[in-house]
N, C-alpha and C positions, 0 to 999 in steps of 0.2 A: 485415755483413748486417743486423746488428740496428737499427744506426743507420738505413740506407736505408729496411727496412721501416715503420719510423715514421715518417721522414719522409712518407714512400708515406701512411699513413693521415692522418696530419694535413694533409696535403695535398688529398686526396679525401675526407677523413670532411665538411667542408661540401657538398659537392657531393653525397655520397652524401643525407646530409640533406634534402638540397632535394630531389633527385628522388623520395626515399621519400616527402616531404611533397607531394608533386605527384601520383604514383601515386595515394596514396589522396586527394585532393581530386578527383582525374578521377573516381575509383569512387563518392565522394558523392555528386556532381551526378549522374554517370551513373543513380544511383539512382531521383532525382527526374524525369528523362526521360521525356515523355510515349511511350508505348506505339505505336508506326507498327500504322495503323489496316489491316485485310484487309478483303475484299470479300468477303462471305459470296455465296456461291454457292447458289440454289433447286436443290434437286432434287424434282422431280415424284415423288409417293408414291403408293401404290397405296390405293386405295380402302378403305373398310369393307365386308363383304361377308357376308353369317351364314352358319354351316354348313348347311348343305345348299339354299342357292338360289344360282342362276346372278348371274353381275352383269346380266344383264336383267332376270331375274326381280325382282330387287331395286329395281332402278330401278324396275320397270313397280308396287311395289308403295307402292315411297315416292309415287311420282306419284296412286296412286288415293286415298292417303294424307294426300295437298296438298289434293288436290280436295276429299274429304271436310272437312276442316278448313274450305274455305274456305265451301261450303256453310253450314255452320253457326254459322262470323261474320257469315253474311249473313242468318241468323233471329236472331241477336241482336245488334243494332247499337247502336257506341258511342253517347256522348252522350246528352242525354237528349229522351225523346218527349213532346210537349206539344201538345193541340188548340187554337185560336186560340176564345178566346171567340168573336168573329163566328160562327165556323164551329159552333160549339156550341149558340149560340144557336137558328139555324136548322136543326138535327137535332131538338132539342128541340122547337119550332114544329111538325117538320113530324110527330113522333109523339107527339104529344097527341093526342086522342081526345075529342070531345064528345058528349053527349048532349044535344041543345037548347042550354041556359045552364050544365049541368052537365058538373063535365069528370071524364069517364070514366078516363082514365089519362095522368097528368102527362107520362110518357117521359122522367122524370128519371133522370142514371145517378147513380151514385153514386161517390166517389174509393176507390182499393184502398186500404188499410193494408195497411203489410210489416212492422207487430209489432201485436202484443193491445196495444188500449186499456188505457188502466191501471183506469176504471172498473169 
């Protein structure tokens, strides 16, 4: 019995080998396997809603909300604002004021500053 059982393992001890050394090579690479991608699913969520207003109420208050904002980018608009000399010229022209040969009031405007002169 002793003899046979050793024949038995030096017989399969290669084979065992090999397979143990294959199991854990499949488990390596398996390792490195890119991940099979899922398909995320949207679920529709319930809205923001404050305590104590209805979701009309809310909407109807975000909308008066829009408006207002929008009103007010529209009294101060981007870019910047500039008079065309031509068109300067003749505003000037036409609010002068003479007395005879004397001239009563230029109708000169003057440019705003947005900081103090340093003088």
């Amino acid at each position: 019995l002793k003899i046979a059982t050793q024949e038995l393992v030096s017989t399969c001890l290669p084979t065992m080998r090999f397979l143990l050394a294959l199991v854990c090579s499949i488990a390596a690479v398996s390792a490195f396997a890119p991940v099979p991608v899922t398909k995320q699913v949207t679920v529709a969520r319930q809205a923001y809603v404050p305590d104590g207003l209805s979701a009309a109420d809310w909407a109807k208050k975000q909308k008066e909300e829009k408006a207002k904002s929008a009103k007010n980018k529209q009294r101060f608009p981007k870019g910047k604002s500039f008079v065309d000399v031509t068109v300067w010229l003749k505003q000037l022209e036409g609010r002068q004021s003479f007395a005879g040969e004397k001239i009563t009031g230029s109708g000169h405007t003057f440019a705003k500053t947005k900081f103090e002169s340093k003088e």
